[in-house]
C-alpha positions as CSV (number, residue, x, y, z in Angstrom):
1,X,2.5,-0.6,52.4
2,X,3.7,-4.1,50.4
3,X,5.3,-5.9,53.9
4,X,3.9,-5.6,57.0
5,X,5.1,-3.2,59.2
6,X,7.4,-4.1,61.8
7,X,8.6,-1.5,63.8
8,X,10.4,-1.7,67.2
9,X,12.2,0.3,70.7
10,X,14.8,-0.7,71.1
11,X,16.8,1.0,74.5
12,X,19.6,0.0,76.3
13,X,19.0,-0.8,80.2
14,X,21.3,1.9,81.3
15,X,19.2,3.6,83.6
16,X,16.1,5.2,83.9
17,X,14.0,5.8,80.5
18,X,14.1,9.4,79.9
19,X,11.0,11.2,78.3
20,X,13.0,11.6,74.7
21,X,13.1,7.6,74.9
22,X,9.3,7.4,75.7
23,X,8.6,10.0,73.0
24,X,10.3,7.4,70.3
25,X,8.3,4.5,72.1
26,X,5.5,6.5,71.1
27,X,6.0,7.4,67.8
28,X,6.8,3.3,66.5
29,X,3.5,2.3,68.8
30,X,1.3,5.1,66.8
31,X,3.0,4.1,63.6
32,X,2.8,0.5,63.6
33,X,-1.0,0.9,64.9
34,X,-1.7,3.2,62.2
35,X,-0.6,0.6,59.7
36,X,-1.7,-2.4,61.5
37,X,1.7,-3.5,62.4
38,X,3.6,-5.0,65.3
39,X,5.7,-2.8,67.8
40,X,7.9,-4.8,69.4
41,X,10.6,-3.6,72.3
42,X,14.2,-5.1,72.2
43,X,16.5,-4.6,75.4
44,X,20.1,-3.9,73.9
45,X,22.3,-5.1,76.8
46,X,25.3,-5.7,74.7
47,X,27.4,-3.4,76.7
48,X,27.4,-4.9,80.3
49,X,29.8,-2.0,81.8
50,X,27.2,0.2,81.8
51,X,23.8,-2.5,82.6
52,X,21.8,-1.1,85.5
53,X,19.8,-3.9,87.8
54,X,16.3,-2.9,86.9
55,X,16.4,-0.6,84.4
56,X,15.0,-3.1,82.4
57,X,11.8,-3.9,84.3
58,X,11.5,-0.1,84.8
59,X,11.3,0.0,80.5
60,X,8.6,-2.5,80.8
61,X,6.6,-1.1,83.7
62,X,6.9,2.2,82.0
63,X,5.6,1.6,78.9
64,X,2.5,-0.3,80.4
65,X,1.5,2.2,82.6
66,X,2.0,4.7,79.6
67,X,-1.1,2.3,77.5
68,X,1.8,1.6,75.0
69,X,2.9,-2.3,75.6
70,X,5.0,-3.8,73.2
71,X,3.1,-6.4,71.1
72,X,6.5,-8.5,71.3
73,X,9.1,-8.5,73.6
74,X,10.7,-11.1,76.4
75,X,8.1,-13.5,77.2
76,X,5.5,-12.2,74.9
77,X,4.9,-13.6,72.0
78,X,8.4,-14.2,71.4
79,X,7.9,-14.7,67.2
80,X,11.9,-13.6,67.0
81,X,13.2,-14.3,70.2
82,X,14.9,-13.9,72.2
83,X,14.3,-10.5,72.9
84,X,17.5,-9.8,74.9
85,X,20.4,-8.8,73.0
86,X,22.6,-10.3,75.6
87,X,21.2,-13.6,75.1
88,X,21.5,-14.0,71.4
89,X,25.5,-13.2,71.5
90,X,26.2,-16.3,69.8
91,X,24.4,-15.2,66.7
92,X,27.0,-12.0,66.5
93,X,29.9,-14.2,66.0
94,X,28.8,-15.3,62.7
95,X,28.1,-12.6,61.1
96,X,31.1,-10.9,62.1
97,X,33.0,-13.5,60.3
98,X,31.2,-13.6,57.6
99,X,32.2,-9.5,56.8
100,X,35.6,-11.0,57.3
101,X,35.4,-13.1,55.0
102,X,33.7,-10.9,52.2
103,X,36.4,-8.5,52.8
104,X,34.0,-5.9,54.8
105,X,35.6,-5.6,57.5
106,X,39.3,-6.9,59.5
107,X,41.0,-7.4,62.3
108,X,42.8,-5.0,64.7
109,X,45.1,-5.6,67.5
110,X,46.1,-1.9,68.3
111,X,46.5,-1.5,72.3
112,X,44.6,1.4,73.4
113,X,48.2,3.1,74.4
114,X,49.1,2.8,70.5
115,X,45.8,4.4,69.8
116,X,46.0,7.0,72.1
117,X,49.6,8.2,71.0
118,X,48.7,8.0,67.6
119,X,46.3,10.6,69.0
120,X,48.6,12.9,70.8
121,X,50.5,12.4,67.3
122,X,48.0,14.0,65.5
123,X,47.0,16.9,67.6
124,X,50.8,17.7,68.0
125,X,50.5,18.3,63.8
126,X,46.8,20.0,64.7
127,X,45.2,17.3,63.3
128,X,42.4,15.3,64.5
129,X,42.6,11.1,64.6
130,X,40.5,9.0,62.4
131,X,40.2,5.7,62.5
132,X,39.6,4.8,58.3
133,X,41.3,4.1,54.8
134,X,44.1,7.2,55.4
135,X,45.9,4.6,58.0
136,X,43.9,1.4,58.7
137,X,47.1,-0.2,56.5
138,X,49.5,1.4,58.6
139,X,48.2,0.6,61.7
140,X,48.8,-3.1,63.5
141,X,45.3,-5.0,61.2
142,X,44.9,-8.0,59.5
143,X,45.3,-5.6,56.6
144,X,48.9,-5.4,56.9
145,X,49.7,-8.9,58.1
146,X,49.4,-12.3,56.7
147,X,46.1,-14.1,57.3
148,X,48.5,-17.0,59.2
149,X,50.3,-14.4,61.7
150,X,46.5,-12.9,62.3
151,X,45.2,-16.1,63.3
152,X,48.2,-17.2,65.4
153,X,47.7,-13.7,67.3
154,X,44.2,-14.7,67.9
155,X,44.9,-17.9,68.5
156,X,47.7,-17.3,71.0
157,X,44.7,-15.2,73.2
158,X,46.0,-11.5,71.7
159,X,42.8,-9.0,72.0
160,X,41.6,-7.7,68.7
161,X,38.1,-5.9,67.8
162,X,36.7,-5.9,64.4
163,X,36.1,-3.1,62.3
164,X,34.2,-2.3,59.2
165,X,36.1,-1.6,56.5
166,X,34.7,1.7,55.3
167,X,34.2,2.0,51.4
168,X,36.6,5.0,50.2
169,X,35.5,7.8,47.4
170,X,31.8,7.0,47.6
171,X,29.0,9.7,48.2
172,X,26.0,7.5,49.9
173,X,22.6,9.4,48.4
174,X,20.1,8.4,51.3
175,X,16.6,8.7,52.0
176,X,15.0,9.9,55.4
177,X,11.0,9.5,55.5
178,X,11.6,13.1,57.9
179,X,14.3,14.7,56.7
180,X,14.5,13.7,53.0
181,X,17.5,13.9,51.0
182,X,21.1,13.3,52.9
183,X,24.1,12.6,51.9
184,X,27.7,11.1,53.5
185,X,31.1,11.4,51.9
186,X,32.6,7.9,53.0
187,X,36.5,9.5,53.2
188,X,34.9,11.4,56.4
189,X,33.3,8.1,58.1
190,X,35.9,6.4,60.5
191,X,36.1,2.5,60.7
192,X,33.8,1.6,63.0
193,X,34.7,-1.1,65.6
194,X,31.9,-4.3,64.9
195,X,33.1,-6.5,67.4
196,X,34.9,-6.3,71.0
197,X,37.1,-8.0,72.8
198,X,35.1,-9.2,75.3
199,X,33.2,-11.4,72.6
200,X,30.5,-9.1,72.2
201,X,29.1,-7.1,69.4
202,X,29.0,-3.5,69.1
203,X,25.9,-1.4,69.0
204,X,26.0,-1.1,64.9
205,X,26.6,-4.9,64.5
206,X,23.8,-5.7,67.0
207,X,21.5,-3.6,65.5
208,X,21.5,-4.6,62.1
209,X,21.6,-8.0,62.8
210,X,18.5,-8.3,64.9
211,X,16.5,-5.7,63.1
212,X,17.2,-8.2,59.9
213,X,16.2,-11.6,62.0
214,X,13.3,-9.6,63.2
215,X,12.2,-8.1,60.0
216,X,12.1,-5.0,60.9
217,X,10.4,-2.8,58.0
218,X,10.8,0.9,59.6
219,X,13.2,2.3,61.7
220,X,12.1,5.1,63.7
221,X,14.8,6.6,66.2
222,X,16.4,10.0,67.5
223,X,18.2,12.3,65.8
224,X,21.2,11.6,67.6
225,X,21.6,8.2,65.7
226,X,21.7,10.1,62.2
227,X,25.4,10.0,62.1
228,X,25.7,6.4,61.9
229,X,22.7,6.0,58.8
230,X,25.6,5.9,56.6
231,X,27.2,2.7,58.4
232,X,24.1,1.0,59.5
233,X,23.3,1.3,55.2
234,X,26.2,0.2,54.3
235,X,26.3,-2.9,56.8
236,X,23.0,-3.9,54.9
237,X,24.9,-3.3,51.4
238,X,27.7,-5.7,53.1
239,X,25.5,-8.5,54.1
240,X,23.4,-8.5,50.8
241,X,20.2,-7.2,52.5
242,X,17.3,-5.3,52.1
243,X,17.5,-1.8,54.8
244,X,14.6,-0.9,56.5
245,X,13.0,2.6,55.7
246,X,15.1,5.3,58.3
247,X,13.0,8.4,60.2
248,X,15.1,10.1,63.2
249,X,12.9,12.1,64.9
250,X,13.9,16.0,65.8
251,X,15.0,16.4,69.8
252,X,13.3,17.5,72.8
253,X,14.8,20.9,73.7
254,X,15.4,22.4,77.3
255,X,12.5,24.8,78.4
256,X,15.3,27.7,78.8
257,X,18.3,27.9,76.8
258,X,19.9,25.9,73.9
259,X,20.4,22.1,73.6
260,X,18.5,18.6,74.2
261,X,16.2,18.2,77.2
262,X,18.3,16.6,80.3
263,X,17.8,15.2,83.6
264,X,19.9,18.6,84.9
265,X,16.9,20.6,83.4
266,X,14.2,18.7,85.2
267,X,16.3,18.8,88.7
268,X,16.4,22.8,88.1
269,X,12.9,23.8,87.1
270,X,11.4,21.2,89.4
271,X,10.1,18.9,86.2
272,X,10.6,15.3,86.1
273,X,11.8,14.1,83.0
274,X,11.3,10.5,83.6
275,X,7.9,8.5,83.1
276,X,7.9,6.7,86.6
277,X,10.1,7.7,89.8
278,X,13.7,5.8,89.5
279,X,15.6,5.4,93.5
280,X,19.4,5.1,94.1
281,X,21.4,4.8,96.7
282,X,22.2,8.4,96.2
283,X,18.5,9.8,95.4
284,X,15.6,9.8,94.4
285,X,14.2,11.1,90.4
286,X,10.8,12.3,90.6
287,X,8.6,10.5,87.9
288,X,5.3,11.5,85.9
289,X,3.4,8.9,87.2
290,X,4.3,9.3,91.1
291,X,3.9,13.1,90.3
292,X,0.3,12.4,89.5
293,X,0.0,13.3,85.4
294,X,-2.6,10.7,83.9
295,X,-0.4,8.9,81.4
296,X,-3.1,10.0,79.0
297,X,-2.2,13.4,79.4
298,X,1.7,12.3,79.1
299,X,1.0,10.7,76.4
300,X,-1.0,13.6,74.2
301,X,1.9,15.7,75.3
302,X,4.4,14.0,74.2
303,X,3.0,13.7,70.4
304,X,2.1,17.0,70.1
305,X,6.6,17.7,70.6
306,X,7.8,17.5,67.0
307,X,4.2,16.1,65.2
308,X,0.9,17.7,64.8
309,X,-2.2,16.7,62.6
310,X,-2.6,19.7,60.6
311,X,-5.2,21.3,62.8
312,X,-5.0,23.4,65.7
313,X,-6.5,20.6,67.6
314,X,-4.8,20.0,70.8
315,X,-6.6,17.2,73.3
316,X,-6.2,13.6,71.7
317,X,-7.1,10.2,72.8
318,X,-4.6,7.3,71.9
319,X,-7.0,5.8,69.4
320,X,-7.2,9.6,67.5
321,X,-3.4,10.1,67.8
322,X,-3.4,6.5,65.9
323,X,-5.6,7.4,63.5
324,X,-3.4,10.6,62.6
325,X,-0.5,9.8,63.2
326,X,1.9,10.1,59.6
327,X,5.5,10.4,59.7
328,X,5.4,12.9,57.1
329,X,4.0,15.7,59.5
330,X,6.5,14.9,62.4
331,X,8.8,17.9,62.4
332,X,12.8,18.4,61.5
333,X,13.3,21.1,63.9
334,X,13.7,20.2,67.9
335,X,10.8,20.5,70.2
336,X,10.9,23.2,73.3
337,X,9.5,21.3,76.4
338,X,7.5,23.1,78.0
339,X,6.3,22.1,81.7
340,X,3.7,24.3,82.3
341,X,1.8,23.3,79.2
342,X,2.6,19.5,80.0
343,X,0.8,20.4,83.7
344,X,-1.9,22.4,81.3
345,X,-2.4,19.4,79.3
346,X,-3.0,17.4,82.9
347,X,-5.4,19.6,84.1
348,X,-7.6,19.3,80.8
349,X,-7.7,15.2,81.5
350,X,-8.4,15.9,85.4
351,X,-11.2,18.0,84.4
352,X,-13.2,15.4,82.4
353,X,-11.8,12.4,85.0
354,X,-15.0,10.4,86.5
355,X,-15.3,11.9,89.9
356,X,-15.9,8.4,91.8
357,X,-12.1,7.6,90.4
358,X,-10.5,10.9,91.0
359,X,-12.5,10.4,94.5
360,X,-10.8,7.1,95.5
361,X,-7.5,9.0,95.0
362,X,-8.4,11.6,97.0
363,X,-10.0,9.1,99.8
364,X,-5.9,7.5,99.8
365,X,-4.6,11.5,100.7
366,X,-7.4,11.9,103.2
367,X,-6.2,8.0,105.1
368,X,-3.2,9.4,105.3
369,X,-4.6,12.5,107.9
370,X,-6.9,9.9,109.1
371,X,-10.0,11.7,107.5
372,X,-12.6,9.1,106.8
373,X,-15.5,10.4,104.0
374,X,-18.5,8.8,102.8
375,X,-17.6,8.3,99.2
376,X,-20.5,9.9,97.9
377,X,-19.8,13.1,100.0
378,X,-16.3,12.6,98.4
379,X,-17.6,12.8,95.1
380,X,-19.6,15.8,95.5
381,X,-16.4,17.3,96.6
382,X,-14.1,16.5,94.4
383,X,-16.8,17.6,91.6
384,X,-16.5,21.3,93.1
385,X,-12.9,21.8,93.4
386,X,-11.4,19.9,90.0
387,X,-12.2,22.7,87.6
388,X,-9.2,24.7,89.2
389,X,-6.6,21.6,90.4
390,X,-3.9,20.3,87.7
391,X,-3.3,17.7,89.7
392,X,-5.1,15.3,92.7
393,X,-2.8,16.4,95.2
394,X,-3.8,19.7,94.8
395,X,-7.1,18.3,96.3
396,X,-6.4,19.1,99.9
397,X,-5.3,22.8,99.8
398,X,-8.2,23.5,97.9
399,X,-10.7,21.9,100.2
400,X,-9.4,21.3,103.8
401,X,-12.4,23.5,104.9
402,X,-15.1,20.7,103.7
403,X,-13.2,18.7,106.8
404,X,-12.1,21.2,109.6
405,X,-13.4,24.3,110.4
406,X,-10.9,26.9,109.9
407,X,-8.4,27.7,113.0
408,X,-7.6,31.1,111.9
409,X,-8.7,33.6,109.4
410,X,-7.3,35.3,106.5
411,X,-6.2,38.5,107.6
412,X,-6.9,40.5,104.5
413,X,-10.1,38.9,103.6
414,X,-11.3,39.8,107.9
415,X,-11.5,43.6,106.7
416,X,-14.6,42.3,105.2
417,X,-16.1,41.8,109.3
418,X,-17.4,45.3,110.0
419,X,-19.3,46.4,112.9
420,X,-22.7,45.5,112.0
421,X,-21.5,42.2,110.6
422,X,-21.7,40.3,114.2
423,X,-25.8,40.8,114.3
424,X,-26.3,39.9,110.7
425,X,-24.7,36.8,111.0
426,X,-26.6,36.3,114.1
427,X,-29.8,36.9,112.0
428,X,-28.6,34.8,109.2
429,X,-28.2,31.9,111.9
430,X,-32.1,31.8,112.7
431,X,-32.2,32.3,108.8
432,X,-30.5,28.9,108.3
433,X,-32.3,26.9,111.2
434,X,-35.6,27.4,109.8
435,X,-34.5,26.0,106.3
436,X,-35.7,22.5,106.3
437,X,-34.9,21.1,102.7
438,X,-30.9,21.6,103.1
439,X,-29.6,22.1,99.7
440,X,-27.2,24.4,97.9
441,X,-30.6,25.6,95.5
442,X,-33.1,25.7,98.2
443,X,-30.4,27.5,100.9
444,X,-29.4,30.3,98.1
445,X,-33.0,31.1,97.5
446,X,-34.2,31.6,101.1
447,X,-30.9,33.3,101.9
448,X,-30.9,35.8,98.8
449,X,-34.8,36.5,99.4
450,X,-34.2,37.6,102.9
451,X,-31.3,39.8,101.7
452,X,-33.6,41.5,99.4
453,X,-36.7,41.7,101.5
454,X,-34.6,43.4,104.5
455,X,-32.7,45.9,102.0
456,X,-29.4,44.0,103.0
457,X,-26.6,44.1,100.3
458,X,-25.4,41.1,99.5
459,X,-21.4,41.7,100.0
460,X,-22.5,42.9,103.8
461,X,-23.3,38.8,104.1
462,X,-21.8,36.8,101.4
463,X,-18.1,37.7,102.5
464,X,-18.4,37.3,106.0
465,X,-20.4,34.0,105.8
466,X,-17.7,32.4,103.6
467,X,-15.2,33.7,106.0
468,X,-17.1,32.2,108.3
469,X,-17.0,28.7,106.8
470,X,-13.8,28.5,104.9
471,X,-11.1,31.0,106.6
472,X,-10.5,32.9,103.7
473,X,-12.4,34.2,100.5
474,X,-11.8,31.4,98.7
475,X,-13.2,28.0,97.4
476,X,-16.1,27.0,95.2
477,X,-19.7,28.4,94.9
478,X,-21.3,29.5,99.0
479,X,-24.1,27.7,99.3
480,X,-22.7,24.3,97.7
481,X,-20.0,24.5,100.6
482,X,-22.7,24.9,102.9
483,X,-24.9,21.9,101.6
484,X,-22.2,19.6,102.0
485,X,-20.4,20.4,105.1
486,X,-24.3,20.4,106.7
487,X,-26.7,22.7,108.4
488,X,-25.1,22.0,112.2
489,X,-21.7,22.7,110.9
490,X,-22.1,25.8,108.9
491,X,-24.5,27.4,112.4
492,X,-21.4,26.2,114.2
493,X,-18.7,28.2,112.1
494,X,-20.5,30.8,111.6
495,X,-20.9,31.4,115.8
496,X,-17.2,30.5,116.2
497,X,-16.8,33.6,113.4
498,X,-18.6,35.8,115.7
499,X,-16.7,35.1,119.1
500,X,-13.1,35.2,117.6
501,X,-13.6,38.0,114.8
């Protein structure tokens, strides 16, 4: 590519950052580092009705834990700052005027009661209200009036907006790096408002204006902003500037049903569908992070809904989902989420975690029931159990018995206790207090070879002594259990066994 790629997120701190927001996060990170380019985040914060304290912050933190940090954004290497569309609202004025003046856009001082009874108007004839060339000039505009009665209306403190005078009769031949070929008929656009009243710009105004200033070469967004290509083109046309390449990226679908992937969703089928956990007053959204998904895992997830490489390949690092990434194979059909494969993909990144780290975790879960381990115990554990855990909180259900002995036993699995089992656990007691060398290997050997040289079968032993230990017939392999809880412990369960069962 001739310019250097400049590619940028750019959400609005409404609320939370839902995944299909961290998805198009994604997708401008991997493409700018594919092309050795600069991703840069932009907080759009032009429309203070709906700002949320925090939400910002909550952006920032979320990208960071995700591995994705912006190469530029407020107070970082602020090349085009600043970075904070609420602080650069002086700019907005300007260029506002300057469409006025070049005759791409007006003035409009319709009250919001004319609008809306031009409305009911319109449906009372079963027609539907457009804002554009079939009645901007009958309609109260700068169109219409003399340029001295519009600025002795503004002058005199009358609210007004500014629209963008749509071009009429044109068919707009676009390109879209996903989707190709598209076309708009401008007689179906409506005049979109540019400028408020509140002295602020609009979202298309905004937009344009800092993705100029900040050079942006690429912009890569969600299909949802398709509708407004045509205007955001044509605003470039207007200003006499080069537009930035366009890619809107397919949607992320509900698990069940039809439509794009919602908070409603996650609350139903128990998924979060937020990267970190976002508090109210009213409640609490669960998050990915404080669910415990590696943001590794989060992150291969998310690129694999709508983009593949080609292969069949599944399990990426960042640094091979930079490597190959390409716009061209992102796909123009939505993506199904799927949370069980999202929890698939997190067990695949537990499995090949370092056991020390995944050990610290667990140490934080075992503080909390005041269990205190010796970490290299803890390791040993946690390298036993992780194989069939998706997630570290999983970690205690799966081995409380390493801890406690077991108050009660599994109904089902005591079958298992016949009559003779009382005296062969008895004999597998003196079995285990002459074993001096007290490891998993060593304790299998001596145990199998006195199974075999009294004729014992091994299911007559093996299911009562894990009974014995564990509560149930369940856990990792016997005789690593038995290594690790200790020879004093395991002669201690298995006697307890006897008396109650």
């Amino acid at each position: 590519m001739s310019k250097q790629v400049r590619v940028r997120f750019a959400p609005s701190p409404t609320g939370p950052l839902h995944i299909g927001g961290v998805r198009t996060a994604l997708f401008n990170y991997l493409f700018a580092k594919k092309h050795g380019g600069t991703f840069f985040l932009r907080i759009e914060d032009t429309d203070q009705n709906r700002f949320v304290p925090g939400a910002e912050s909550y952006i920032m933190e979320a990208l960071e834990w995700l591995g994705i940090a912006p190469d530029e954004t407020i107070g970082k290497n602020e090349k085009f700052g600043p970075y904070r569309q609420s602080e650069r609202k002086e700019l907005y004025q300007q260029y506002a005027d300057q469409l006025i003046n070049s005759g791409w856009a007006y003035y409009a001082f319709d009250t919001a009661e004319a609008l809306d009874a031009h409305r009911k108007e319109h449906e009372e004839q079963g027609k539907t209200f457009i804002y554009n060339h079939h009645n901007r000039e009958k309609l109260d505009t700068s169109l219409v009036i003399s340029a001295e009665e519009t600025a002795k209306r503004i002058a005199a403190g009358e609210a007004y907006v500014i629209r963008f005078k749509t071009p009429v009769d044109e068919i707009l031949h676009l390109k879209d790096i996903i989707r190709g070929h598209v076309k708009f008929d401008t007689n179906l656009l409506d005049d979109k408002v540019l400028f408020k009243s509140d002295g602020m710009p609009t979202y298309h105004l905004a937009n344009i204006v800092d993705d100029h200033l900040m050079e942006t070469t690429h912009v890569i967004r969600g299909e949802e902003w398709l509708p407004s290509m045509p205007l955001h083109v044509l605003l470039y046309h207007a200003f006499g500037w080069a537009a930035p390449e366009f890619a809107h990226l397919p949607l992320i679908l509900k698990p069940v049903g039809n439509g794009k992937l919602s908070k409603r969703d996650g609350d139903k089928l128990g998924f979060p569908v937020f990267p970190l956990e976002w508090k109210t007053e009213e409640a609490v959204s669960s998050g990915y992070r404080e669910k415990g998904f590696f943001p590794e895992a989060v992150v291969n997830f998310l690129a694999l809904l709508g983009w593949n490489d080609g292969t069949d390949k599944e399990l990426f690092t960042l640094e091979e989902l930079v490597a190959g990434f390409d716009l061209d194979r992102v796909h123009k059909s939505g993506a199904k989420f799927d949370p069980e494969k999202n929890k698939w993909f997190n067990h695949q990144y537990l499995i090949k975690a370092n056991d020390a780290i995944l050990a610290a975790e667990y140490a934080k879960i075992l503080k909390e029931k005041d269990i205190t381990v010796s970490v290299a115990v803890l390791t040993k554990i946690v390298s036993l159990i992780k194989e069939r855990a998706h997630f570290v909180s999983e970690f205690w259900e799966m081995s409380d018995f390493f801890f406690q002995a077991p108050s009660e036993y599994d109904a089902k699995a005591s079958k298992n206790w016949k009559e003779e089992t009382p005296a062969l656990m008895q004999n597998l007691i003196i079995v285990l207090e002459g074993i001096e060398n007290f490891t998993s290997i060593n304790i299998e050997t001596i145990v199998k070879e006195w199974l075999t040289t009294n004729e014992i079968g091994m299911g007559k032993v093996m299911q009562p002594f894990r009974l014995s230990l564990v509560g149930a017939l369940k856990g990792p392999h016997l005789f690593d259990i038995v290594e690790v809880i200790g020879k004093e412990e395991t002669i201690t369960r298995i006697q307890k066994a006897i008396d109650s069962l």
